[in-house]
N, C-alpha and C positions, 0 to 999 in steps of 0.2 A: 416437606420431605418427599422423597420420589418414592412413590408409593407401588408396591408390588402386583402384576398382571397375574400370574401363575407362577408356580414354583422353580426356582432353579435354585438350589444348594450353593453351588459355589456363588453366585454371583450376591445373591441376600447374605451367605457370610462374610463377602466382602464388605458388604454394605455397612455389616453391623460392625464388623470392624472398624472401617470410615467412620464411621460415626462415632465410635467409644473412644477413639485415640485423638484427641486435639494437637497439631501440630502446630510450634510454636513458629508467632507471625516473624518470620526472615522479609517478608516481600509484600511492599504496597504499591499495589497493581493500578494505575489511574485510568479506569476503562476496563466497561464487563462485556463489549460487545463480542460480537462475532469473533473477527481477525486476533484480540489475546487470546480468549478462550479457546482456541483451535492451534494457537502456536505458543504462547507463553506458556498457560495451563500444561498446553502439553509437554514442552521441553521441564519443566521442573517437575511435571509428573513422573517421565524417567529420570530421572535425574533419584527424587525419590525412591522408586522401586527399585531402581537398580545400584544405584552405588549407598544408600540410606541419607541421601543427602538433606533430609529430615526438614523441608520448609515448606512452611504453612502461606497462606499468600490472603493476605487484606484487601478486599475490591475496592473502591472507590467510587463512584458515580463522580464523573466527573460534569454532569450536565443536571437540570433539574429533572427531568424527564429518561427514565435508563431502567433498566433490568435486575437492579439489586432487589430490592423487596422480593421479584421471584425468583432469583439465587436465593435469598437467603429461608425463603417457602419450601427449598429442596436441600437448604443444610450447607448449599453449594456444592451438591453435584451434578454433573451433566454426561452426558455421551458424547465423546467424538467417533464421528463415523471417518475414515480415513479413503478414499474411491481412488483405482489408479489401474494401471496397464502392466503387468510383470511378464516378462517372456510372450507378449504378446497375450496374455489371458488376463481379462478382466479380474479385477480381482478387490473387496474389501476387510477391511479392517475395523475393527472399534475398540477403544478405550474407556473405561470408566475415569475422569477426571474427578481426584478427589482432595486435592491440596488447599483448596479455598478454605479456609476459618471463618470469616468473615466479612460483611458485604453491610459497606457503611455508604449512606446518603446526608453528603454533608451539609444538603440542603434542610434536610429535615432534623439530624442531631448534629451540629457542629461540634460541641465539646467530645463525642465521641469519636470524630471524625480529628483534632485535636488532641486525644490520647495515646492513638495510635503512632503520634509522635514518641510516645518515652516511652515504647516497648524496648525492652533489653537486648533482646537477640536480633533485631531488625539490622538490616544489611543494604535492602536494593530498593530503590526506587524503577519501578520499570511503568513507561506509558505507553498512551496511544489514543491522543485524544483529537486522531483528524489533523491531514494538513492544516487546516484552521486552526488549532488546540496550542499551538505555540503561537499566540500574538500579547502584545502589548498593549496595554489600554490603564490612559491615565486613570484611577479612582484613590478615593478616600482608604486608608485602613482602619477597618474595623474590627475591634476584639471580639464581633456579638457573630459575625457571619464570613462567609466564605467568599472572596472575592471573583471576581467576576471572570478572569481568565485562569487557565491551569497554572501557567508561572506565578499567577500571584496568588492559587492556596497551596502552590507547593514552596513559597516561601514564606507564609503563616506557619507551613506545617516544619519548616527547617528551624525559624527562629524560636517554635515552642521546643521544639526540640535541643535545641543551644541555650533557651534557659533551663530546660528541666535540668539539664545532665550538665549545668555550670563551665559552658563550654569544653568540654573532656575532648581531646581530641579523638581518641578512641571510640565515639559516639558519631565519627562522620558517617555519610553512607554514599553507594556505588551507585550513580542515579545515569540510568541506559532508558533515555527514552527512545523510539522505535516509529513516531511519526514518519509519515515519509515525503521530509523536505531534507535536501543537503545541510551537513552540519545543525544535525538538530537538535545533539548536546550543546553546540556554544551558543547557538541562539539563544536556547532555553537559559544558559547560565548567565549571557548579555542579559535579558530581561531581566533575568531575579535581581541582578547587581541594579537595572533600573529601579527595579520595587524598594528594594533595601536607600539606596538614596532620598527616594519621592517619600517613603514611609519612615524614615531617618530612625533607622532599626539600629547606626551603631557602628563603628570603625570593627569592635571587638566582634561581631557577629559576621561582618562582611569577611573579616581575616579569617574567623573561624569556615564559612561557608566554601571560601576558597582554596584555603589548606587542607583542612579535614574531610572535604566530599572530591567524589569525583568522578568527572562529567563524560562520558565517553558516546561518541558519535556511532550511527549505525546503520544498517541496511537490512532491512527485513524480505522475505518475497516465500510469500503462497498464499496460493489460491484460494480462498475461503467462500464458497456460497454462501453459507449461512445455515441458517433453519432451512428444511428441505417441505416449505408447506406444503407443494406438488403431491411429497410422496411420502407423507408424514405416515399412511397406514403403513406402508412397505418398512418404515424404517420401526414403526411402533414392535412392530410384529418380531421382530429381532432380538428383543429386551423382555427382560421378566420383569418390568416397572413401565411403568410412565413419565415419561421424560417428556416436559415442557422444555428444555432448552437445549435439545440435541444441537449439534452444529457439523455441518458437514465440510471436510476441504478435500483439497489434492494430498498426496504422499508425501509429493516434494515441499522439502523447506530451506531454507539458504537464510542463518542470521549471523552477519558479519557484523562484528563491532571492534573499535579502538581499541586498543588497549595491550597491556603487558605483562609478563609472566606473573605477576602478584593478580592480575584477576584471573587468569588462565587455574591460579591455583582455587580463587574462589568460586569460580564457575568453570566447571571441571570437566567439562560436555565431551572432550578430548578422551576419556574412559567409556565414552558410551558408542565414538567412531559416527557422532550428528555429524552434520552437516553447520556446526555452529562452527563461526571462522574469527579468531583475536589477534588480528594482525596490528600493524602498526599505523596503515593507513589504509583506510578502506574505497577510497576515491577511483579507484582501477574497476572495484566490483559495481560503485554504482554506474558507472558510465558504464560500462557492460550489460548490467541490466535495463538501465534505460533506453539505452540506444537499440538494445535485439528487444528485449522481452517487452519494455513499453514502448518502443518504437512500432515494430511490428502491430502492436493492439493497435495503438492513435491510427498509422498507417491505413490498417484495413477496413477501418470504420465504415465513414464514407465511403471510398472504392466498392465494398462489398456490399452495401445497403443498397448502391445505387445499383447494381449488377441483381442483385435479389435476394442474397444470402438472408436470414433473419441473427447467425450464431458464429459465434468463432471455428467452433467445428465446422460446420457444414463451409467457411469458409477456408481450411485448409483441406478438407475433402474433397473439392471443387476442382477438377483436373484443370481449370484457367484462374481459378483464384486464388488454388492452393499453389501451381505455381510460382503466378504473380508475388505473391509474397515470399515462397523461399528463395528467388532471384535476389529480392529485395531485400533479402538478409542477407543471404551469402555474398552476391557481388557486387552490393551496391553497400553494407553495413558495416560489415566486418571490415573491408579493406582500408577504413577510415580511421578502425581501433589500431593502439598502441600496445596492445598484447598480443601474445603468443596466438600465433593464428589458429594452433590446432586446437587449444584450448577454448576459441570462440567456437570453433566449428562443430566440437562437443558440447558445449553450452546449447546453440541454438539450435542443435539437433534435439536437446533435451525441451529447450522450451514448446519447437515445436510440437514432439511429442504430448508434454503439458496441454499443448491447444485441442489435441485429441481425446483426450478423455472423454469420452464417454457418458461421464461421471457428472462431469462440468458443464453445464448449462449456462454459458455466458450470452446472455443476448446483447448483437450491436448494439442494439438501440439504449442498455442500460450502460454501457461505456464510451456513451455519446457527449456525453457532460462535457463541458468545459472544452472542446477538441480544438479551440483555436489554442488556447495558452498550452494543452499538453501536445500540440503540433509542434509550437517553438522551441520548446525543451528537449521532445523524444525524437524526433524526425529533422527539422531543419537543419540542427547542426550536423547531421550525417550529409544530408543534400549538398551543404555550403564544401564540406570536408571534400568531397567528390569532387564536387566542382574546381576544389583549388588543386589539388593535385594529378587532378585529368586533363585539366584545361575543358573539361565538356560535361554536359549535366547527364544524372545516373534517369536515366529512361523510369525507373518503374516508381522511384520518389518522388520525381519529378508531374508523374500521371497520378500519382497520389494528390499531391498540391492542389490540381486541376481538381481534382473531386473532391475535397475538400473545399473550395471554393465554388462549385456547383452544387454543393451539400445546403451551401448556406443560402442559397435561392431560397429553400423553406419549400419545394414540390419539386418530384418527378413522378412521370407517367400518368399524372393526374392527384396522387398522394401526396400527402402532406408529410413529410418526412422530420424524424426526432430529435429535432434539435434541441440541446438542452445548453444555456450560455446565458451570461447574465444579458438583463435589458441592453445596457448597450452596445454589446457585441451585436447583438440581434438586429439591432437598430442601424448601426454602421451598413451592417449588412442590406440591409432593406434598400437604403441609401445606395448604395455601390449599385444592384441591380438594375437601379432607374437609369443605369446610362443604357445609353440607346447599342451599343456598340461593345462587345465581348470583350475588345481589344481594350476598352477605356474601364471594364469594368475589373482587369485583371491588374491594370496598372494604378486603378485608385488602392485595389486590396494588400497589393504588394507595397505600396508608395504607403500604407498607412503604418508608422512606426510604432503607435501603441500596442501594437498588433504584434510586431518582431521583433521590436529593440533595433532598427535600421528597416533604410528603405530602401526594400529589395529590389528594387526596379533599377539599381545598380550593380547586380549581380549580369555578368556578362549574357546576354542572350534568355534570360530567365522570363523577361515578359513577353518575346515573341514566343516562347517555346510553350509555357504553361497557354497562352491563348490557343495556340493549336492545339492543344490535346484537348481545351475547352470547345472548339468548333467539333471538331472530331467526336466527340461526346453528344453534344447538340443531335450532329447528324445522322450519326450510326449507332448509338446506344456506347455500353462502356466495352464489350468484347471485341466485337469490330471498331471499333473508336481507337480501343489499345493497338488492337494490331497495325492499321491504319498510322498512328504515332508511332510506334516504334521502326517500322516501315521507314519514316518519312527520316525520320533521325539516323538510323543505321547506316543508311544512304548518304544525307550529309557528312556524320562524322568519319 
């Protein structure tokens, strides 16, 4: 239980209200981390409060290793702290998140983890168990334990469900998972139909699963720190309790999902004026956010490690890096999108704001993971887009590439820089460096297709150009290196 610091009336009668009133479980949430707790939590917290949308919400652990046991040591409540910029005045916010019932480890009790199938009033499946969380993996089915990936205990959990309630159709439910890989409801529903196959669950289960549930694809995006360990006194000091699982985000939220006026009727976020969006297809919003908001992040990683920045703030702050990159949004990003341009220009006006907070503590070096694969998704196809409709490549994408491929040397200025990439990537890397010759090491990097899905050394002028910006870098550092490249290009083109 979150146990009381000093007195505060209102908020201890809230508490004790929370706590006498059980709200009946609607919602089995797969995943107690950070990112739901800060957005799901919170969207059906208003939703709750303010229109009496009355759902109680079932944790899941969906790993062996997770947070329920201390949810359920506080009852399932927690703080969100809300940090953001209004009319240019800093400014916070907090909620008491009190809709959790329930925080089951289905490692540790499966059958109860198995009951929470043949609740009555249950309606949604909502997840978020990690790009990784939606894979495939052949195993055995076992009636004793919980399989090994999420599609296959969320298809234990469906076909207990299809036997308790004697396949009823009226017993399907609305399952919106929230991973963020494209089309991550029909992946998820491809797998299940795998499992149901490999575990020969039944013709009448597989029609029941597909008729009676349904899968809607989605796009999540805010900012979530997390736990604020930094500033854990600052944030204690705020609360008339002790809160082990405060979590802190941005203000903004943006969750677009699939779907049609029958869910718009059951999630009803349209009364509350969120920022929750049920359109028909949501494919415009993610290439929108990918291409600005994760573009932009990938982008400036590198570029700005190498330069000196340690933060995403201090890199849009940067009268040369904070340029650099709204260039690289505005005229080299957007001109690529197939939406309404003032609509991007508003968006990436907001994200950059986002990057400002104050609030947000992103350091490069913790959005360093993986920068080759989130290069090729969030950045390349803007660069390629450029290039095919200019006939000439975008200057600051382009000097992006370059330092991105001088990232992966693994040192500058003596430092050992934060590479984070599985063994082979790192290895490939290792390898390219040994050429003697910048020229030959840009052309193995580009020439390597595991890397891009094509070998970009057929991209017109792409490996004379990215080498130059790579000499240029060598010779002058990244400020003069840029200026020096852009210089050289402006003049050509």
């Amino acid at each position: 239980m979150i146990t009381s610091q000093h007195t505060e009336q209102k908020s201890l009668n809230r508490l004790a209200i929370n706590l006498s009133e059980k709200l009946p479980i609607k919602i089995v949430q797969f995943g107690e981390g950070n990112f739901l707790r800060a957005f799901i939590g919170y969207a059906f917290q208003r939703l709750n409060d303010e229109i009496e949308f009355d759902a109680g919400i079932a944790v899941v652990q969906p790993i062996e290793k997770g947070l329920v046991n201390l949810l359920n040591q506080q009852d399932g409540l927690y703080t969100l702290f809300m940090n953001g910029i209004r009319k240019g005045e800093e400014f916070q916010d907090k909620l008491l998140i009190s809709n959790i019932v329930q925080g089951v480890n289905p490692y540790e009790d499966f059958n109860t983890y198995l009951e929470l199938a043949k609740e009555e009033e249950l309606e949604f499946i909502i997840s978020n168990t990690t790009e990784a969380g939606i894979a495939y993996k052949l195993e055995e089915y076992n009636e004793l334990k919980p399989a090994d990936t999420f599609p296959g205990k969320l298809t234990q959990f469906l076909y207990t469900r299809f036997q308790y309630f004697q396949g009823n159709a009226d017993k399907g439910l609305t399952i919106i998972p929230c991973e963020l890989i494209n089309h991550n409801a029909d992946t998820l529903r491809g797998i299940i139909l795998k499992y149901i196959e490999d575990w020969d669950l039944g013709e009448a289960f597989k029609t029941w699963m597909l008729t009676n549930n349904s899968f809607h694809n989605t796009l999540v995006d805010r900012i979530v720190p997390g736990y604020p360990r930094a500033d854990i006194d600052h944030y204690n000091s705020k609360l008339p309790y002790v809160d082990k699982l405060i979590v802190t985000a941005e203000t903004f939220l943006l969750w677009v999902i699939e779907g049609d006026e029958r869910l718009k009727e059951k999630l009803p976020f349209h009364k509350l004026g969120m920022n929750v969006k049920i359109v028909d297809n949501m494919q415009p919003y993610r290439t929108r956010k990918v291409r600005i908001l994760n573009g932009a992040h990938t982008g400036m990683v590198p570029f700005s490690l190498l330069f000196g920045n340690e933060t995403v703030k201090e890199t849009i702050d940067n009268d040369f890096t904070g340029v650099f990159i709204r260039d690289a949004v505005f005229d080299e990003i957007i001109p690529t999108l197939d939406m309404d341009k003032e609509e991007l220009r508003i968006f990436a006006d907001d994200v950059l704001d986002r990057f400002r907070n104050p609030f947000i503590k992103h350091q490069l070096a913790d959005i360093a993971l993986n920068s080759i694969a989130k290069f090729k998704v969030r950045v390349l196809p803007s660069l390629l887009a450029f290039e095919s409709a200019n006939s000439q490549l975008p200057i600051n994408l382009t000097f992006s590439f370059a330092c991105l491929i001088r990232f992966y040397q693994g040192e500058w200025k003596g430092k050992k820089l934060p590479i984070k990439d599985s063994e082979d990537v790192i290895s490939m890397f290792n390898t390219f460096w040994n050429e003697p010759q910048i020229s030959a090491v840009v052309e193995k990097v580009l020439g390597h297709e595991a890397f891009w899905g094509q070998n970009l050394n057929l991209v017109d002028s792409l490996t004379d150009t990215i080498t130059l910006a790579l000499e240029e870098i060598e010779k002058n550092g990244i400020k003069d290196g840029y200026i020096n490249f852009r210089n050289q290009l402006e003049v050509k083109n």
